[in-house]
NUMI-783532 format. One record per residue (C-alpha): residue in three letters; x, y negated, z. Coordinates in steps of 0.001 Angstrom, whole numbers, padded with zeros to 6 digits, always signed. Layout:
N
ALAXYZ;...
***
This chain:
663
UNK+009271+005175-043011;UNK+006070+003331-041890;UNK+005722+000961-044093;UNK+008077+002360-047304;UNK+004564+003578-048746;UNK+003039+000842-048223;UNK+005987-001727-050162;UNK+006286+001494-052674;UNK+002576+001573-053130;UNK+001713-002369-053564;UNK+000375-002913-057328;UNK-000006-005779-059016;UNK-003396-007221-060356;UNK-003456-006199-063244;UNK-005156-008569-065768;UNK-008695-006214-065947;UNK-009319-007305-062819;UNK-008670-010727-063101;UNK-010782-010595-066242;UNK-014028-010145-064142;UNK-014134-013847-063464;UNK-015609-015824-066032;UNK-013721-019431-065198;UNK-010044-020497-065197;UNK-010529-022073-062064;UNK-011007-018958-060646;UNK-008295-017513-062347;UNK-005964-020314-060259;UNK-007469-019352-057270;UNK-006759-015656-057747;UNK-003016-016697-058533;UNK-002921-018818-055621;UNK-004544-015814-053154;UNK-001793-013698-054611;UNK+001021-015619-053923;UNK-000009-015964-050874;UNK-000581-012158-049842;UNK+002978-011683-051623;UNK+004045-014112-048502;UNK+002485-012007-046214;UNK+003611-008898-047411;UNK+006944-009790-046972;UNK+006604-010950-043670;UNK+005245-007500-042616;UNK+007709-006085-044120;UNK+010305-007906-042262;UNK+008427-007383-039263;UNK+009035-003294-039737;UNK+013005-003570-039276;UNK+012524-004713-035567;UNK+009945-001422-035429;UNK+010693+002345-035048;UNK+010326+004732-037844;UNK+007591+007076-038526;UNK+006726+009825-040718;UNK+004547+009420-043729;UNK+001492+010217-041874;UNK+002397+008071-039734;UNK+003007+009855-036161;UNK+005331+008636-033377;UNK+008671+010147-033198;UNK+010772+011550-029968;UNK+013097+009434-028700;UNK+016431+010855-029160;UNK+018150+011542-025593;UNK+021447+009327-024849;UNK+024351+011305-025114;UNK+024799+011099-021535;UNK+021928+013421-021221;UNK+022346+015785-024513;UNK+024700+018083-022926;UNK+022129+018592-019679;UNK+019620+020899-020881;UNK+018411+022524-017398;UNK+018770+025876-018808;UNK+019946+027009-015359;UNK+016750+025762-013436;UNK+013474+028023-013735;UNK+010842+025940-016724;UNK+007925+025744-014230;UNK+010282+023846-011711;UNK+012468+021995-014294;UNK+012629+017679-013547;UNK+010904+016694-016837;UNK+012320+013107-015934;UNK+014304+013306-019404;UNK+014214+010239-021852;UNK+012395+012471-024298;UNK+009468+012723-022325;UNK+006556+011329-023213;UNK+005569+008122-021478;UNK+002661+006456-020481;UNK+001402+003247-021949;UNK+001778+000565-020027;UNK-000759-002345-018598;UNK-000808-005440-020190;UNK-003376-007787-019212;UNK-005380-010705-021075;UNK-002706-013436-020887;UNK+000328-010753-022373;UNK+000939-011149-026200;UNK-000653-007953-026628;UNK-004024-008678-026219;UNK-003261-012250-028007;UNK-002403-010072-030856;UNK-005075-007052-030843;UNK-007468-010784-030375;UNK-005900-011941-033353;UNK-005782-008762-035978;UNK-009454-008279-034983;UNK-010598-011931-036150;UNK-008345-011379-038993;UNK-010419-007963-039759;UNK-013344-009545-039611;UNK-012532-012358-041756;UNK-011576-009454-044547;UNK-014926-008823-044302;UNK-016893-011776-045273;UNK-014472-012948-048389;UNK-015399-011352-051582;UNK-011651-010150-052375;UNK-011239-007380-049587;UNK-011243-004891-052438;UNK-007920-006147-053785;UNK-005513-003494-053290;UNK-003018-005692-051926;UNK-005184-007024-049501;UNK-005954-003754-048258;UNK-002422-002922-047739;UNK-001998-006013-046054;UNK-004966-005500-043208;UNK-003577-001985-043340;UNK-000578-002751-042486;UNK-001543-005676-039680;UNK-004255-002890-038148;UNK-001103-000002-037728;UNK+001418-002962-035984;UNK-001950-003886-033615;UNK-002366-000261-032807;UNK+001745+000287-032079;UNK+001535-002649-029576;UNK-000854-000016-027171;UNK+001795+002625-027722;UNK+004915+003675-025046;UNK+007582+001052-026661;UNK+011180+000707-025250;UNK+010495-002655-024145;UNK+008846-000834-020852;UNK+011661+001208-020213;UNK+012517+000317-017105;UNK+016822+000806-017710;UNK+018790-001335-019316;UNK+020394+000147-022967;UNK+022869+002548-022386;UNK+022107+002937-018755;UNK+022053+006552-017572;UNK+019030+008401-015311;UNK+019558+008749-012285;UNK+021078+012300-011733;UNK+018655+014887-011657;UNK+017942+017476-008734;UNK+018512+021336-009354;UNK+014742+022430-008275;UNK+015569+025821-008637;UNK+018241+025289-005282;UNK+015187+024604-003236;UNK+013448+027064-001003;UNK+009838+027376-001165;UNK+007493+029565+000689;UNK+006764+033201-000746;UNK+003634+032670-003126;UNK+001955+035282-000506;UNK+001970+033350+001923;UNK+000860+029824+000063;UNK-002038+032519-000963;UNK-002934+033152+002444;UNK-003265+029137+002895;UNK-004983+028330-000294;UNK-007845+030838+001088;UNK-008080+029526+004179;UNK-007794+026351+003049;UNK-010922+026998+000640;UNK-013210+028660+002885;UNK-012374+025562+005998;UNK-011705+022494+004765;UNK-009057+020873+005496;UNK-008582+017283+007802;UNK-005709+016488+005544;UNK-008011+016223+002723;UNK-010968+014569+004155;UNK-009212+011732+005890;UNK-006895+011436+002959;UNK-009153+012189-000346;UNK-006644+011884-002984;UNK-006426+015637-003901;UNK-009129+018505-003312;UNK-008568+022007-002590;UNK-009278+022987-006820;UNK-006839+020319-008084;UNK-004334+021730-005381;UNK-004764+025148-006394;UNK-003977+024290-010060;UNK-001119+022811-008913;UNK+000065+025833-007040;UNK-000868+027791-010030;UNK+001704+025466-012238;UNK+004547+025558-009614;UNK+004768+029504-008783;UNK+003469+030655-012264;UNK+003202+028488-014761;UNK+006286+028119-018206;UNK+005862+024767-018678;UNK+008200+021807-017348;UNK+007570+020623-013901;UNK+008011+017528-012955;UNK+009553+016203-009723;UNK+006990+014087-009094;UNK+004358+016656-009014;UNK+006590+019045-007563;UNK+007431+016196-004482;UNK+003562+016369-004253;UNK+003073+019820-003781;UNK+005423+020191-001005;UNK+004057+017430+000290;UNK+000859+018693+000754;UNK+002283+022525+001273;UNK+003922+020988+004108;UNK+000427+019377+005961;UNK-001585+021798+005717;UNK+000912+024670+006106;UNK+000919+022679+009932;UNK-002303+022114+010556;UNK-003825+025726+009258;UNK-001063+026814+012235;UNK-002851+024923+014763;UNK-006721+025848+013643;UNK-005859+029382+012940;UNK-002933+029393+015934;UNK-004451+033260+016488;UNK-004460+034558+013454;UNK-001489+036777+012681;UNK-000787+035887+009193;UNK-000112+032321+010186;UNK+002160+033032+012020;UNK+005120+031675+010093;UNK+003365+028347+008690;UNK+005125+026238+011175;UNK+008437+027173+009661;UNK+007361+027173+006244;UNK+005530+023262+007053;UNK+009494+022256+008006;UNK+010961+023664+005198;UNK+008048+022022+002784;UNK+009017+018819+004354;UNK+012243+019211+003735;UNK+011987+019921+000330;UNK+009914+016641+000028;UNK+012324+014380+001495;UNK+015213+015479-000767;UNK+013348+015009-003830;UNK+011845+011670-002756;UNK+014889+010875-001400;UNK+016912+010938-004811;UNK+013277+009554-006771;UNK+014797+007282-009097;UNK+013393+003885-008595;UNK+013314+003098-012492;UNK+010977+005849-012833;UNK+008495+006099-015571;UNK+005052+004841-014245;UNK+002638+008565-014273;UNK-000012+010486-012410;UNK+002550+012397-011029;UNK+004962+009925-009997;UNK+002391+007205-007867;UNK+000777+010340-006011;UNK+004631+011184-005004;UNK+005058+007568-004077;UNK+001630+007919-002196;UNK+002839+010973-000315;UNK+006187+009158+000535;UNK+004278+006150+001901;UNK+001887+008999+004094;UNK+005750+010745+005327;UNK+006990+006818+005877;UNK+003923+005732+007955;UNK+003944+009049+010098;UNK+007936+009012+011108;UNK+006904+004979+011782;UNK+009844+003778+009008;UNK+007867+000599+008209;UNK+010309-000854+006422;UNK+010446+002202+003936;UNK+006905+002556+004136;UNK+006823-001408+002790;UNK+009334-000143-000106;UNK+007178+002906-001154;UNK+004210+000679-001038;UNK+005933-001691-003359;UNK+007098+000481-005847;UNK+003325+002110-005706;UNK+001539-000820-006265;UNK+003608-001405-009122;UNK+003172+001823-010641;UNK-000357+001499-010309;UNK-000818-002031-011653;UNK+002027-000552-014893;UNK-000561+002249-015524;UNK-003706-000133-015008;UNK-005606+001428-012276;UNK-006530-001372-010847;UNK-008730-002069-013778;UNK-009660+001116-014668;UNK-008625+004911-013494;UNK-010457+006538-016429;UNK-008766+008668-019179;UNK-010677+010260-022249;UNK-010208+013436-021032;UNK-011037+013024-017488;UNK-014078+014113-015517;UNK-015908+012786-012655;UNK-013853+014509-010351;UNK-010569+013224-011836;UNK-011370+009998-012007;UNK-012971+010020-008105;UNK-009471+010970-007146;UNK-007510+008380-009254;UNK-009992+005864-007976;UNK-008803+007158-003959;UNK-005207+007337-004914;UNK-005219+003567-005939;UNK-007790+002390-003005;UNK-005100+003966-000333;UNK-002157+001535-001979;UNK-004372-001073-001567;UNK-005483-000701+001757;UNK-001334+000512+003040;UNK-000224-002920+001211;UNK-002797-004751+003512;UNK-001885-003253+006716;UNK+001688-003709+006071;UNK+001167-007180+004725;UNK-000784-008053+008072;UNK+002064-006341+010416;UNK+005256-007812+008397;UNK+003992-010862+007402;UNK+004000-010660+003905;UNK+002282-011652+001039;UNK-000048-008626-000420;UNK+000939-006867-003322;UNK-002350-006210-004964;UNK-004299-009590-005246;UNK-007744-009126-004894;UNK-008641-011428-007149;UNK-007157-009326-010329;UNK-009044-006175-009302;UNK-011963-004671-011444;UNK-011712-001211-010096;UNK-015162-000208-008210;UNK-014550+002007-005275;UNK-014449+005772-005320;UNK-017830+007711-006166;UNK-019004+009550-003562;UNK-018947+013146-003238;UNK-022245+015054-003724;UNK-021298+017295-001102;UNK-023587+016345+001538;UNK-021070+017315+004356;UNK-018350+015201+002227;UNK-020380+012165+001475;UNK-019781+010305+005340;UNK-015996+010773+005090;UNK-016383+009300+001797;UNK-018269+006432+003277;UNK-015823+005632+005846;UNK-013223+005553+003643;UNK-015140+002653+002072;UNK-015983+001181+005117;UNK-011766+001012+005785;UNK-011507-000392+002229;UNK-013908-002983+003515;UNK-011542-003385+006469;UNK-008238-003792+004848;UNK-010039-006440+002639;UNK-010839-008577+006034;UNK-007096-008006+007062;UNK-005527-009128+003835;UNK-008206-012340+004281;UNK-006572-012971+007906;UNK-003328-012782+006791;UNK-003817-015332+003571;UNK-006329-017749+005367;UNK-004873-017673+009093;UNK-000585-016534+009338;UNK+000598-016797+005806;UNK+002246-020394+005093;UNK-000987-022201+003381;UNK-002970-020836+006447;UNK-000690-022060+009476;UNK-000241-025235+008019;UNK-003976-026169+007543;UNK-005879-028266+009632;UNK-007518-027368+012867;UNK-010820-027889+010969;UNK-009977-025724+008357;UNK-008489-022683+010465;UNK-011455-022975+013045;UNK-013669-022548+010059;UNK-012023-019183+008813;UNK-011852-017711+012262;UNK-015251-017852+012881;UNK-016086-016638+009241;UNK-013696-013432+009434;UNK-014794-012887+013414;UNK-018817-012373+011626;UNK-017648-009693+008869;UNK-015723-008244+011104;UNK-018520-007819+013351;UNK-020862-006981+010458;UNK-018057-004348+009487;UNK-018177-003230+013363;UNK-021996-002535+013150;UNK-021851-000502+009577;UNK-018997+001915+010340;UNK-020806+003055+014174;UNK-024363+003238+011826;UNK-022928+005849+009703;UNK-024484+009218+009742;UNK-021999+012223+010660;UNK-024781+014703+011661;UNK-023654+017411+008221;UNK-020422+016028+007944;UNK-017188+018352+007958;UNK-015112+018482+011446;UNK-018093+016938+013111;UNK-016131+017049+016595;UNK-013488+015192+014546;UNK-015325+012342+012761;UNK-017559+011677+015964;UNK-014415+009543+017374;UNK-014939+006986+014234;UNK-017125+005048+016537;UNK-014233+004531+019786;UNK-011574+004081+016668;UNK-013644+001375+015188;UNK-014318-000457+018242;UNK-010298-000363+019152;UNK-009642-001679+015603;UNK-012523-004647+015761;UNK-011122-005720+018895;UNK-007502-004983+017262;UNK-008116-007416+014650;UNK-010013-009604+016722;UNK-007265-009905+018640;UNK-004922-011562+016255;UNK-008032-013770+014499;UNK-009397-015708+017702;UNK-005107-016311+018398;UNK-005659-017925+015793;UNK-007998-019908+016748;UNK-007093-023691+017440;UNK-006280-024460+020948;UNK-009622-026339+022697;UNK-008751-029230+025081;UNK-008411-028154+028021;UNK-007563-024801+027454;UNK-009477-022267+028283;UNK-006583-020101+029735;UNK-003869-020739+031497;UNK-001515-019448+028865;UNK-003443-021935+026461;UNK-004593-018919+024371;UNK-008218-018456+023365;UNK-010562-017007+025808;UNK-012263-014545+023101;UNK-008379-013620+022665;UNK-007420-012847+025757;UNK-011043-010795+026123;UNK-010270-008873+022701;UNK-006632-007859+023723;UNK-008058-006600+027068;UNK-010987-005116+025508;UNK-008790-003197+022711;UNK-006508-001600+025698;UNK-009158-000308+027794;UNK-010555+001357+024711;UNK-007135+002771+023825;UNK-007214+003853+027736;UNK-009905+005687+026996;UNK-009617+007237+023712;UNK-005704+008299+024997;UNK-006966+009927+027916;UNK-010002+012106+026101;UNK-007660+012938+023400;UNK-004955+014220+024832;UNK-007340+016904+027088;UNK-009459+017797+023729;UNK-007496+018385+020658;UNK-003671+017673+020470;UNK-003742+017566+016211;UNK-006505+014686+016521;UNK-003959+013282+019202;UNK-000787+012930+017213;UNK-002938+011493+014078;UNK-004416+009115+016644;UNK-000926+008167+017828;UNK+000173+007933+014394;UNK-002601+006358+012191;UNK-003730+004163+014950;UNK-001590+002976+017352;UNK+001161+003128+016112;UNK+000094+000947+013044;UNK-000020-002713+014496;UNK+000378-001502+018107;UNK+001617-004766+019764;UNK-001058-007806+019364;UNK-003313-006167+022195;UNK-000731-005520+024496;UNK+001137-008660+023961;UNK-001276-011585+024118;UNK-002713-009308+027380;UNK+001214-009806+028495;UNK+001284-013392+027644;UNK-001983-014062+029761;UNK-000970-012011+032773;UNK+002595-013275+033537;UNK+000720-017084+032677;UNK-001880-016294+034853;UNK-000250-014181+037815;UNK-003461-011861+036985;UNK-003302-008628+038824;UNK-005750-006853+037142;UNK-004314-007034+033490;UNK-000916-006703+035083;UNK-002382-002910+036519;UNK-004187-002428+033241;UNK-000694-003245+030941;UNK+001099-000567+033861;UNK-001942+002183+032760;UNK-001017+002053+029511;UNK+002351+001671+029639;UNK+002160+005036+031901;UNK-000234+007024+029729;UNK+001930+006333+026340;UNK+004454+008663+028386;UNK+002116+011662+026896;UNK+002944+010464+023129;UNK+006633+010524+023691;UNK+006640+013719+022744;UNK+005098+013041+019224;UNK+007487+011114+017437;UNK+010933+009249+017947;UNK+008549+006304+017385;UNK+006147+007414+019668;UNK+008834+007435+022289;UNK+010147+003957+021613;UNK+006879+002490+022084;UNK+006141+003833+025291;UNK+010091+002524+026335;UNK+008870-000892+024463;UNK+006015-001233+026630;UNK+006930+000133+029672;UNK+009765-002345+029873;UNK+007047-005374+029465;UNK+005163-003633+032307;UNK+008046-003757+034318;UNK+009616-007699+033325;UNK+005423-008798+033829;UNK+005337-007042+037180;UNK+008430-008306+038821;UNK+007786-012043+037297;UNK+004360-012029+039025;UNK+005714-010269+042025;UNK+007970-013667+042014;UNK+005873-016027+041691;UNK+004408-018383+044779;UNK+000884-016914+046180;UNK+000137-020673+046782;UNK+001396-024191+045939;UNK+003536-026421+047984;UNK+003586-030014+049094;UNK+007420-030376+049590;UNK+010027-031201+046095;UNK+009670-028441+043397;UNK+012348-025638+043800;UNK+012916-023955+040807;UNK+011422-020584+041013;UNK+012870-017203+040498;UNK+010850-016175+037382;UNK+012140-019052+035768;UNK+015407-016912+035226;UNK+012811-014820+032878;UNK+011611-017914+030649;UNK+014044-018310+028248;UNK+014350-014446+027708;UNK+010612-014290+026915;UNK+010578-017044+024783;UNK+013220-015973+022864;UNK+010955-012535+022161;UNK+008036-015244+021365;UNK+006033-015076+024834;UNK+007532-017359+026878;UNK+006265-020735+028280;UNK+004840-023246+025507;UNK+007288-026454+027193;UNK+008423-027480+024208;UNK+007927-031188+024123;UNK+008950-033714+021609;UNK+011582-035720+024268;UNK+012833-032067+025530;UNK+013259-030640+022109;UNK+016892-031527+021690;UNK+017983-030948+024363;UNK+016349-027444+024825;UNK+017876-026170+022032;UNK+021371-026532+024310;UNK+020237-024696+027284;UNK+022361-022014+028122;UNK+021138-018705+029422;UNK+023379-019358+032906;UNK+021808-023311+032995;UNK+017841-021927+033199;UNK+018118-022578+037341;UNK+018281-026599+036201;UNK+014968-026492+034517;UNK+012591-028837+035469;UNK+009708-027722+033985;UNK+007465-025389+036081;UNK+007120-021866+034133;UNK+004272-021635+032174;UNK+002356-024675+032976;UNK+001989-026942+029736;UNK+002607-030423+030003;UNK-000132-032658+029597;UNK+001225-034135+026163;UNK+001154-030832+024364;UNK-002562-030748+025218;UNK-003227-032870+022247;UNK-000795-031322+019977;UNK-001915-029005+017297;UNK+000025-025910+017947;UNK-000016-024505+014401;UNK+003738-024444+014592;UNK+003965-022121+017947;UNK+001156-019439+016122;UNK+003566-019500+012857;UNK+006372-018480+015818;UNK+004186-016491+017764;UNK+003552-014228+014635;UNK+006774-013969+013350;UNK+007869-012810+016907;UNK+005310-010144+016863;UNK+006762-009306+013388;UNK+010262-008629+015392;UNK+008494-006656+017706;UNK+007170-004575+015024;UNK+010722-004269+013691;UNK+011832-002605+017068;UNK+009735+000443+016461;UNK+011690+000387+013306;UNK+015430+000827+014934;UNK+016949+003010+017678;UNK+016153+001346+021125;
***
């Protein structure tokens, strides 16, 4: 055992080496030191029955499998496709920052070392074996320990997938891909730069040829990314024979990924293999428009990557440049999923800012990889402003401060988002790879300024009088309008030029936080009776017909907002051309208020004296209204309406959530 030696070995002074002092008072003290180190050596050595044997030279044994698991040896699955997911494998260490009793400790045995050092008794073979014995429990506390198992004792894995039952493409063919893959690179890896074509190739390499254990993490990666490229080689290289069949072997890639991330056991052992898996699942959850499993994915990423400490550090011993660039792009895509998602649920973000040290990915030195590399850091820079709009402007603390205080932080976020605007259209794209591609960066970035500037100026406190006559902000209502005639535009060119830059425009873009635009331009036009954003909400609506086809999302938005089109148009068809002298007859789009407002767009009549009884107004009582539709009554002019933006964004929320569930 670890510390048998070290009891076994302990000697006592002998009386030579006491005999080296001259006085009997330091005789006493030397009694006194040793009946003191006698306490502490048997408190270590009580401390060693709550810690796992080692061997004399003190290595780190296996952990025995549970005997649920003994019996399971995989012998009937191939070794380079064999789940290594096994108790006995070895972990990785896990995070523990400055406030855990880790570092407390490590802070603790290295004053103690020092102390050792400046006393004139650190010679004293018990001594030694005491500092020896305090430096080997510091240097178990960095080691994997049980305590970070993430199963309570006795409590099975989860059972384990027979890889060896899964199709996967003849090697020829991945051969054929890997070479074209190599000699054109690839969208899939330039717009998401967490694996290169060499790493990819290894990884190949392991899976088809390799004799050692595979995990399903890595091999949930690999079709992953089998199953992207296989698709989009098809479409670059639609003529060339020996692509023929990569549609067909993209499905059954995909397939392969979804039953192993299906079944991923979500006590998994933090790895490299399992948080790219996780970051693949969240790519597969974003692009069939799952948000809530995209949100879940996210989660259990974030705290993967926070258990292994990349968002400290990404850097191993062993790793080189190139390794750590990709670590550093795996983590930065968490981060900047968790913000959209955080923005377009409403939910608190998952990374803090304020505990990150990690710098942003390195660029390339690849001239023609360097400005993707750049705009990914310019999105970092994005999701940064959109986690800030969510904590300062919709999260609790930000609704319910003061008009002073939320004015403040609108303007503030408006001028870096600008300043972001300005630096993403600056960048330089002239050598860059897919040139024809990256050229629409500039019409992307100006849909998502006005995107996000959108939802900041409706933010905005409400000026007195309002500026519209749905009481929103003017720069609002301008934004929203502004962000659908670029998405007018953008739709239109895309869907003539390149249908692969289409369906990742429909996917990555608008499909992403779709409804703020199109909903505050909704609000305004059935407030305002305003023709011209009632035809421009119809051109969209129409043109979103050509994205059905894309995704069962895809198809639910354009049913989503064609319906709006179609309740805005026939309440403004309604509505009086001019106003009339004799007693108020309710109107027929009154019959639509209390349907809208239910959906969070509906007239803003809720007073203080009609609270009460508005809550009792039944659905067949809305003729006995007496409140015009959408005209706000003088009183609420000098309310704060911090509690209708709270509802407001919560409604949108639910709107989101439609996109989510069959329509």
């Amino acid at each position: 055992m670890l510390f048998t030696h070290f009891c076994y070995a302990s000697p006592e002074i002998s009386g030579g080496e006491i005999s080296i002092l001259s006085s009997p008072g330091s005789e006493r003290k030397i009694e006194t030191i040793d009946e003191r180190l006698s306490t502490i050596e048997r408190l270590l050595q009580d401390l060693t029955l709550s810690l796992p044997a080692a061997t004399a030279s003190q290595s780190v044994p296996k952990i025995p499998p549970p005997p649920s698991s003994r019996h399971h040896d995989g012998s009937n699955v191939p070794v380079a496709i064999r789940n290594s997911e096994e108790p006995e494998t070895k972990r990785t260490p896990e995070f523990e920052g400055e406030s855990s009793f880790s570092a407390h400790s490590m802070h603790a045995g290295a004053l103690f070392e020092n102390a050792m050092k400046r006393i004139p008794f650190a010679h004293v073979p018990m001594m030694s074996h005491a500092l020896s014995a305090l430096q080997d429990i510091i240097k178990r506390q960095s080691l994997p320990s049980s305590v970070n198992v993430l199963r309570f004792p006795g409590q099975p894995p989860k059972k384990r997938i027979n890889f060896s039952d899964l199709e996967l493409p003849p090697s020829s063919a991945v051969l054929t891909l890997l070479r074209l893959a190599n000699d054109n690179p690839p969208l899939f890896f330039l717009t998401l730069p967490v694996m290169n074509i060499s790493h990819f190739t290894q990884m190949c390499k392991d899976l088809y040829f390799c004799t050692e254990e595979y995990s399903s993490g890595r091999f949930a990666s690999v079709n992953a990314i089998l199953g992207h490229l296989f698709k989009e080689i098809s479409f670059r290289f639609k003529d060339d024979p020996s692509t023929a069949k990569f549609p067909e072997y993209s499905e059954l890639c995909m397939s392969n990924f979804t039953v192993v991330i299906s079944s991923f056991d979500m006590f998994t052992e933090p790895s490299l293999d399992n948080l790219m898996a996780l970051t693949y699942a969240i790519l597969h959850a974003t692009e069939s428009a799952k948000i809530s499993l995209c949100w879940n994915f996210v989660a259990s990423a974030a705290r993967m990557a926070q258990s292994l400490g990349y968002h400290r550090s990404v850097a191993s011993k062993d790793d080189k440049p190139d390794d750590v660039r990709l670590k550093a792009f795996l983590f930065w895509f968490i981060y900047s999923m968790d913000r959209s998602l955080s923005l377009c649920l409403g939910r608190a973000a998952l990374l803090p800012d304020y505990d990150i040290a990690l710098p942003y990915p390195s660029l390339s030195s690849d001239t023609s990889l360097q400005p993707w590399h750049i705009l990914f850091h310019y999105w970092l820079d994005c999701s940064r402003i959109t986690g800030e709009v969510y904590e300062h402007l919709y999260s609790v603390r930000g609704v319910s401060s003061s008009a002073e205080t939320r004015a403040k932080k609108v303007y503030e976020l408006s001028y870096r988002l600008q300043d972001w605007r300005d630096q993403v259209i600056a960048i330089d794209t002239q050598e860059a790879y897919h040139k024809a591609h990256i050229q629409w960066i500039v019409p992307a970035s100006e849909l998502t300024y006005n995107l996000i500037a959108t939802i900041i100026q409706r933010a905005a406190p409400p000026t007195q009088p309002p500026e519209t006559p749905s009481g929103l902000n003017l720069q609002c209502v301008q934004a929203a309008r502004k962000a659908l005639q670029i998405h007018q535009q953008i739709f239109l060119s895309l869907e003539k030029a390149d249908s692969f830059f289409f369906s990742g425009y429909i996917t990555w873009v608008l499909l992403q936080c779709p409804f703020a635009p199109f909903m505050v331009t909704f609000c305004h036009t059935i407030a305002a009776s305003d023709h011209d954003d009632l035809k421009l909400l119809g051109e969209v609506a129409t043109s979103l017909q050509a994205a059905a086809d894309v995704s069962e999302a895809a198809e639910r938005l354009y049913r989503l907002c064609l319906v709006f089109y179609q309740v805005a148009k026939l309440y403004v068809d309604v509505q009086p051309k001019e106003p009339h002298n004799h007693p108020v007859i309710p109107k027929p789009g009154e019959a639509f208020d209390d349907y809208l407002t239910s959906l969070g767009f509906g007239p803003n009549t809720l007073t203080p004296e009609t609270a009460e009884s508005s809550t009792n107004t039944n659905l067949n009582d809305l003729n006995e209204a007496s409140i015009p539709a959408f005209q706000m009554p003088p009183e609420m002019m000098e309310t704060d309406l911090s509690h209708t933006l709270g509802d407001w964004f919560l409604d949108n929320q639910y709107m989101m959530g439609l996109l989510d569930s069959d329509l």
